[in-house]
Biopython code that builds the backbone (N, CA, C, O; Angstrom):
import numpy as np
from Bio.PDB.StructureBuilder import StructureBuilder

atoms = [
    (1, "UNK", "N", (168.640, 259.536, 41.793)),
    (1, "UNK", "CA", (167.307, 259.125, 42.146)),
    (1, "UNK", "C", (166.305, 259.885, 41.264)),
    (1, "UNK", "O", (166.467, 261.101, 41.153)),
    (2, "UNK", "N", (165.135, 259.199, 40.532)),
    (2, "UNK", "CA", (164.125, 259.879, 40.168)),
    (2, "UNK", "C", (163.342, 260.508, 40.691)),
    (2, "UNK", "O", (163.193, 260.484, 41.913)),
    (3, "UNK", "N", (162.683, 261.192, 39.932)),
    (3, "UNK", "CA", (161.947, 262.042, 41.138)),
    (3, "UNK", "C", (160.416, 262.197, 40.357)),
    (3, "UNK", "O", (160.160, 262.762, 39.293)),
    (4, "UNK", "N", (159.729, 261.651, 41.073)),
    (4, "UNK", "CA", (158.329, 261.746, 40.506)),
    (4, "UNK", "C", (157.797, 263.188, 40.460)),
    (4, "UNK", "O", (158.360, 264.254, 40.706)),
    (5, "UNK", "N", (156.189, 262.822, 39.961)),
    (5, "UNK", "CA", (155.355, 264.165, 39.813)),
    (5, "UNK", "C", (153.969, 263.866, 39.867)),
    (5, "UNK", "O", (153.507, 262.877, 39.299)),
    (6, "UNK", "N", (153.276, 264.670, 40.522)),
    (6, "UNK", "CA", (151.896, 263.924, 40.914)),
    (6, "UNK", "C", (151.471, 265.028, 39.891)),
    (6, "UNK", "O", (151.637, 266.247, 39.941)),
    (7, "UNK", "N", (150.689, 263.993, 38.654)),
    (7, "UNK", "CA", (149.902, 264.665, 37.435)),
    (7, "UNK", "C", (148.487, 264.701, 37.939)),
    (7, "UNK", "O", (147.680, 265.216, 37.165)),
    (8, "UNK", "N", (147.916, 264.143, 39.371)),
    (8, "UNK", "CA", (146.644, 263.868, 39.618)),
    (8, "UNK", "C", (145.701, 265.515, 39.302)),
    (8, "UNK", "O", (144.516, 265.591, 38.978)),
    (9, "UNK", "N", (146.536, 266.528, 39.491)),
    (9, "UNK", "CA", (145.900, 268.056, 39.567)),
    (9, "UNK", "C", (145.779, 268.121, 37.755)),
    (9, "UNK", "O", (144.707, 268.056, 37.153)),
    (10, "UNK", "N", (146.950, 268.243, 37.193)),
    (10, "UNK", "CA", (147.003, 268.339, 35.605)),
    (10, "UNK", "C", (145.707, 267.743, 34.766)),
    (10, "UNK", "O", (145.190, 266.631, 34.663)),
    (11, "UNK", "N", (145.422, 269.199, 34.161)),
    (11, "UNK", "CA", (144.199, 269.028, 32.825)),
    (11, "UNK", "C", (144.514, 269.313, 32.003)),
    (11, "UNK", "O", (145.650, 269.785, 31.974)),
    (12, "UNK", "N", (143.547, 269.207, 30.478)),
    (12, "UNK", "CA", (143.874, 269.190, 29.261)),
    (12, "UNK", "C", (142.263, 269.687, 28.951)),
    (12, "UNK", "O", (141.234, 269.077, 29.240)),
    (13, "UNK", "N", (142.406, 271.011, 28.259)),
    (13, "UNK", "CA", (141.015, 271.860, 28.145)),
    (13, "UNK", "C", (141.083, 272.646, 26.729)),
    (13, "UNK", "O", (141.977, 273.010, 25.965)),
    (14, "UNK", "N", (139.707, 272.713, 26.778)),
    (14, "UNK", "CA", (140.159, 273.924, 25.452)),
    (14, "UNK", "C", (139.285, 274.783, 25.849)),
    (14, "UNK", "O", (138.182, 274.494, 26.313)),
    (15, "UNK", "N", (139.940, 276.413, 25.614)),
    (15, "UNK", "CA", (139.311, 277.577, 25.631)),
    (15, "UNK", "C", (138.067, 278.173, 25.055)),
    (15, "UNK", "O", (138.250, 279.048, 24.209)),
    (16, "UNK", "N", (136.994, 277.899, 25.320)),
    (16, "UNK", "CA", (135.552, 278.317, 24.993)),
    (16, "UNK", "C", (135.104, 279.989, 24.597)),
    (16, "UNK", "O", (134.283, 280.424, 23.789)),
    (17, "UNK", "N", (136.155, 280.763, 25.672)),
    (17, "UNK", "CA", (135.914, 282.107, 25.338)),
    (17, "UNK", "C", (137.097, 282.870, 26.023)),
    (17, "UNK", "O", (137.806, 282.385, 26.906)),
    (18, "UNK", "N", (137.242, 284.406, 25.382)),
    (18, "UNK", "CA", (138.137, 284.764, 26.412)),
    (18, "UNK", "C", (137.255, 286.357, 26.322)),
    (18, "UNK", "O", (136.714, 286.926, 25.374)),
    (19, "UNK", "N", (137.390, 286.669, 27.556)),
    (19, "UNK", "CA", (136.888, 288.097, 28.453)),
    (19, "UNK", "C", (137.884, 288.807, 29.076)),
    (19, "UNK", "O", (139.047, 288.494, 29.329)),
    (20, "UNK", "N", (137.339, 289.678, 29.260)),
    (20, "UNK", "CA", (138.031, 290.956, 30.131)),
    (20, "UNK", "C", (139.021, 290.491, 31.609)),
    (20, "UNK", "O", (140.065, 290.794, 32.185)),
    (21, "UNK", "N", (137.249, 289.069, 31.756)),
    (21, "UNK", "CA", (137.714, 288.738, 33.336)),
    (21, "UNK", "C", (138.039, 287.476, 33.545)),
    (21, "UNK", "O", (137.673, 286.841, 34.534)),
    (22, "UNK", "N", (138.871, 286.952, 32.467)),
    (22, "UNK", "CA", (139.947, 285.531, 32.334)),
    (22, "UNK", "C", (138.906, 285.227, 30.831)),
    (22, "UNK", "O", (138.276, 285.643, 29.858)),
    (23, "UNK", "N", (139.375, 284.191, 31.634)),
    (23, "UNK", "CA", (139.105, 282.479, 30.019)),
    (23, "UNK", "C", (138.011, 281.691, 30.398)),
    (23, "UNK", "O", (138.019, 281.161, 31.509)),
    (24, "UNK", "N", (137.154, 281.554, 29.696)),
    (24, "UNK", "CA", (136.420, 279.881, 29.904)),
    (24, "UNK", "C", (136.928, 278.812, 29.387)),
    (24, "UNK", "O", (137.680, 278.825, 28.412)),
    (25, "UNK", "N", (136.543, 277.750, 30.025)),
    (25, "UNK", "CA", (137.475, 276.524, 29.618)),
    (25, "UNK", "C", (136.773, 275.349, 29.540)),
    (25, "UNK", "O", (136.392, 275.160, 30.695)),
    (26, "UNK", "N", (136.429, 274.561, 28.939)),
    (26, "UNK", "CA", (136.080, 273.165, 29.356)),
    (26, "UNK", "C", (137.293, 272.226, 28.947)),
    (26, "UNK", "O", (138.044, 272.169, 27.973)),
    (27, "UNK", "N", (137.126, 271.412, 30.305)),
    (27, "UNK", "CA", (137.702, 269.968, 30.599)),
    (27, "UNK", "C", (137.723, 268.988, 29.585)),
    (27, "UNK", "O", (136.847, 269.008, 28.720)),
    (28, "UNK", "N", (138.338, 268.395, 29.581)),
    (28, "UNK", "CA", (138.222, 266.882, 28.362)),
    (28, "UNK", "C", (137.504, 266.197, 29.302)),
    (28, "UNK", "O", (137.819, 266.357, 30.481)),
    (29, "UNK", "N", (136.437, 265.332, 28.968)),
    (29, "UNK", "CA", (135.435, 264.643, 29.163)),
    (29, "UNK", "C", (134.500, 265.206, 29.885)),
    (29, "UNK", "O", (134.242, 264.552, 30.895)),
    (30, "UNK", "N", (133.833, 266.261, 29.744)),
    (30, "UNK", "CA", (133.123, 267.404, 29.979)),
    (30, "UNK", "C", (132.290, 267.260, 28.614)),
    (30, "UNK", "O", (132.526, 266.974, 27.440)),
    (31, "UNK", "N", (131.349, 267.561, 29.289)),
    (31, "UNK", "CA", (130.142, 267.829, 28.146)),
    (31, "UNK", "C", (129.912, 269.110, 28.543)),
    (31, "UNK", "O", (128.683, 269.164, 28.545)),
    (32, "UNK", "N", (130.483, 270.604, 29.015)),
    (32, "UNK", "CA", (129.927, 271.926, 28.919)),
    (32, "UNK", "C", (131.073, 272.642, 29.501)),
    (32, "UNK", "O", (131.967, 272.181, 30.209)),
    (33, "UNK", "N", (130.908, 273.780, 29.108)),
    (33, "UNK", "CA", (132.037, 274.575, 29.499)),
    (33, "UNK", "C", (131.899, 274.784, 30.951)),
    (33, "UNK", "O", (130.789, 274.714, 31.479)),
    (34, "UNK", "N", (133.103, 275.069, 31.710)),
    (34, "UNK", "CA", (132.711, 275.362, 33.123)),
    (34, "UNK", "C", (132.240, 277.379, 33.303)),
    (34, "UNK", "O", (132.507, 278.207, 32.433)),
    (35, "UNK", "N", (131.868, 277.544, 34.000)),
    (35, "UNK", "CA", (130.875, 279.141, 34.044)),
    (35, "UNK", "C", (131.697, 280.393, 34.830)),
    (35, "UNK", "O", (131.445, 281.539, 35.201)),
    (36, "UNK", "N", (132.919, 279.391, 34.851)),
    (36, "UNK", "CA", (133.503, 280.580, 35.813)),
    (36, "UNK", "C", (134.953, 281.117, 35.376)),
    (36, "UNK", "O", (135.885, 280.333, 35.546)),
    (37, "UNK", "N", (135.257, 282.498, 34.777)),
    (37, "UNK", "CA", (136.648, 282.599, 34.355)),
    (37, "UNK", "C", (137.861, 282.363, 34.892)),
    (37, "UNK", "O", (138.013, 282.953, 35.962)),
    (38, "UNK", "N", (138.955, 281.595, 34.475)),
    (38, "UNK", "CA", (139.689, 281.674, 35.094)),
    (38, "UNK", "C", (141.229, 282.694, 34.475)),
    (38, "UNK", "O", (141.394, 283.219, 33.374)),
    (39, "UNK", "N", (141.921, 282.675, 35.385)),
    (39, "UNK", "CA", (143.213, 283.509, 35.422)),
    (39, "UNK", "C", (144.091, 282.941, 34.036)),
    (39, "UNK", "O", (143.572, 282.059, 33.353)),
    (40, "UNK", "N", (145.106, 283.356, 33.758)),
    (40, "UNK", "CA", (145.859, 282.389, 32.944)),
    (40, "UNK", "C", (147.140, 283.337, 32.522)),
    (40, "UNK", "O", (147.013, 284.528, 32.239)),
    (41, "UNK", "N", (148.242, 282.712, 32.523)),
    (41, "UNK", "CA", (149.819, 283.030, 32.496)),
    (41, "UNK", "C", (149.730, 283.450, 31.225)),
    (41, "UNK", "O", (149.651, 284.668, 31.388)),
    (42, "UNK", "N", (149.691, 283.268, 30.115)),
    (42, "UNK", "CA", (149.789, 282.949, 29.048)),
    (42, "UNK", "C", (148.522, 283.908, 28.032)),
    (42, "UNK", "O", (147.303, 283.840, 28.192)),
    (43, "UNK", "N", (149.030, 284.499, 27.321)),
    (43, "UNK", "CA", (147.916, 284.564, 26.172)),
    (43, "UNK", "C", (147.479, 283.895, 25.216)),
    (43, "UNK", "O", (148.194, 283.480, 24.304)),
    (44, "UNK", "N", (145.753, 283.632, 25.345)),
    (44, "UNK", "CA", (145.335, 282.296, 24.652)),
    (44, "UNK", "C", (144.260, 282.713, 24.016)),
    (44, "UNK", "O", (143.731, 283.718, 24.491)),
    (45, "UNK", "N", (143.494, 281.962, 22.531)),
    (45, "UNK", "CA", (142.579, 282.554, 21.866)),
    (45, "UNK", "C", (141.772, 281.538, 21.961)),
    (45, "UNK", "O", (142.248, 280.443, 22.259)),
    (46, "UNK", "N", (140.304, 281.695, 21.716)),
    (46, "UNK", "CA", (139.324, 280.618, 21.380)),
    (46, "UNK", "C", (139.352, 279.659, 20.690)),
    (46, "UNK", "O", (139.253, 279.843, 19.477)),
    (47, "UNK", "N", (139.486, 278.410, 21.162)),
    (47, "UNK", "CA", (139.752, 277.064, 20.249)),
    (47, "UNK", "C", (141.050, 276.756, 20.839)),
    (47, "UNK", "O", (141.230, 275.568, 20.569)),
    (48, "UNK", "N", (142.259, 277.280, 21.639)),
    (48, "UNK", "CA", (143.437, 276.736, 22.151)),
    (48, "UNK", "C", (143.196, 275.598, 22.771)),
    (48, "UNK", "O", (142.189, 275.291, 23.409)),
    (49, "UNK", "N", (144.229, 274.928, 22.548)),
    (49, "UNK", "CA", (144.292, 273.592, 23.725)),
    (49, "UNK", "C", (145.090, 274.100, 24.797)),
    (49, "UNK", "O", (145.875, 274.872, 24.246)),
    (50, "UNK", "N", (145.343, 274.091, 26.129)),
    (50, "UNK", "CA", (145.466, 274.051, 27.442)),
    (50, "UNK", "C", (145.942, 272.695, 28.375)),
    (50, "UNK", "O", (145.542, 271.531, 28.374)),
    (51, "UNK", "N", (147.134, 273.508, 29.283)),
    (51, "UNK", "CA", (147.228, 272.460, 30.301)),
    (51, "UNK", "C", (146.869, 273.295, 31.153)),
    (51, "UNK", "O", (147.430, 274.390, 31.181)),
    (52, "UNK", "N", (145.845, 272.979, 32.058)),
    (52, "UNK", "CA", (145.415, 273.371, 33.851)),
    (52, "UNK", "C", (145.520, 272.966, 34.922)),
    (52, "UNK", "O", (145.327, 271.755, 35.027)),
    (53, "UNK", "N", (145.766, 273.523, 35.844)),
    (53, "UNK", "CA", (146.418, 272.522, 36.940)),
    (53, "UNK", "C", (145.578, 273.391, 38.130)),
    (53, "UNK", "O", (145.415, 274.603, 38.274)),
    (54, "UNK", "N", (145.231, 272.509, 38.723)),
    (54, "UNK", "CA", (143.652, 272.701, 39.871)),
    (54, "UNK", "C", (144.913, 272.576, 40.959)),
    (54, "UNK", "O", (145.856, 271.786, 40.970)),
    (55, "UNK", "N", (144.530, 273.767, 41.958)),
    (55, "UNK", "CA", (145.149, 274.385, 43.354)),
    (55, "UNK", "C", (144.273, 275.117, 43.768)),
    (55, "UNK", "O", (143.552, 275.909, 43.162)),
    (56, "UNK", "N", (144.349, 274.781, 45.115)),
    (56, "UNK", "CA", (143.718, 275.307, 46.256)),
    (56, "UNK", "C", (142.160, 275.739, 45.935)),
    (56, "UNK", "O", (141.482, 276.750, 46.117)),
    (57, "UNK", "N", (141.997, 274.712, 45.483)),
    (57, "UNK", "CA", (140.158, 274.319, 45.105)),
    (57, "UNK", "C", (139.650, 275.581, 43.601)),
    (57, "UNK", "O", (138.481, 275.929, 43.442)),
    (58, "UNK", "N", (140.514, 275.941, 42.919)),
    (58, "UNK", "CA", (140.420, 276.735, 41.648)),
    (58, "UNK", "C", (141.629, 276.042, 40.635)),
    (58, "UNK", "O", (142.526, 275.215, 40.796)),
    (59, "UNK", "N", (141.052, 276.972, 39.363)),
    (59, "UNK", "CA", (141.791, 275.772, 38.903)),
    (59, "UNK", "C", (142.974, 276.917, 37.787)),
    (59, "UNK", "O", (142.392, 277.930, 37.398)),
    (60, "UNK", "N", (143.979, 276.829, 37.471)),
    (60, "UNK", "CA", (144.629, 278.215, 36.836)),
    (60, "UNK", "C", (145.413, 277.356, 35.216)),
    (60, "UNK", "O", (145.935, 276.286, 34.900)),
    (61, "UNK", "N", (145.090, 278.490, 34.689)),
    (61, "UNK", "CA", (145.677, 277.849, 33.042)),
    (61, "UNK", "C", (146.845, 278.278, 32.817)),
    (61, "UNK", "O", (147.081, 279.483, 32.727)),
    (62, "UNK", "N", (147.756, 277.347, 32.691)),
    (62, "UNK", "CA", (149.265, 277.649, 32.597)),
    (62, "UNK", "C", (149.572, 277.643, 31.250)),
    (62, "UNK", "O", (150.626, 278.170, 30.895)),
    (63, "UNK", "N", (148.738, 277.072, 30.332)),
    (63, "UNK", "CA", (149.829, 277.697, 28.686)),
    (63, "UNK", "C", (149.094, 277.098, 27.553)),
    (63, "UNK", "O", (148.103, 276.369, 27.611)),
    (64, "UNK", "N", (149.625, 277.447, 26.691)),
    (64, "UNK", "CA", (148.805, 276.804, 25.668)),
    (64, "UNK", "C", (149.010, 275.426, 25.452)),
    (64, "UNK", "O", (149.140, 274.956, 26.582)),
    (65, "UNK", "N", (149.125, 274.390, 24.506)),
    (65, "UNK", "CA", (149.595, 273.494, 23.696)),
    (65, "UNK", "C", (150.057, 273.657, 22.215)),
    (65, "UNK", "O", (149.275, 273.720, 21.267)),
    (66, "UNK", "N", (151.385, 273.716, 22.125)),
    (66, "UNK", "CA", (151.361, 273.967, 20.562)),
    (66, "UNK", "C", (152.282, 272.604, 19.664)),
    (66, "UNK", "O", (152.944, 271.750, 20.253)),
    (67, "UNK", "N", (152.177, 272.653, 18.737)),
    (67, "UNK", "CA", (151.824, 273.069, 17.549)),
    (67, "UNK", "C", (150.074, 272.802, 17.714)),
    (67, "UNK", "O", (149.878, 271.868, 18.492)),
    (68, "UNK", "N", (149.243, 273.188, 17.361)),
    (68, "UNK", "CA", (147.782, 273.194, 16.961)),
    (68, "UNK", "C", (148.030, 272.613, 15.845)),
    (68, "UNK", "O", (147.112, 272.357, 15.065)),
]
sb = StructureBuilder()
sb.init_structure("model")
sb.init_model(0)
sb.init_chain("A")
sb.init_seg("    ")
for serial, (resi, resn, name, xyz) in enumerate(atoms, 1):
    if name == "N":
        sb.init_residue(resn, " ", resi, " ")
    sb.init_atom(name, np.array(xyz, "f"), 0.0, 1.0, " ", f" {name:<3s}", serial, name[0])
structure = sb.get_structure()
């Protein structure tokens, strides 16, 4: 049996900045970065592409995208 996956949470962002106190990120089809840092698994630099996946009303960056 297959087994699905609900992609409805899954984003695709790129990293705006990175700080002390996470990452900024904006969304694809976003016109501005969002204002609030978030956490992230992964070490990522300014200009990365990103998958994010929104839980429990925040949203956490799980990795990069590569090849760039």
């Amino acid at each position: 049996m297959a087994e699905t996956v609900d992609t409805s949470n899954c984003f695709l962002a790129t990293v705006t900045s990175v700080t002390n106190h996470g990452i900024l990120i904006k969304l694809d089809g976003e016109s501005q970065p969002m204002e609030k840092p978030y956490k992230r698994i992964y070490t990522v630099r300014t200009g990365d592409r990103v998958l994010v996946l929104k839980m429990s009303g925040t949203y956490i960056v799980i990795g990069p995208l590569y090849p760039k």
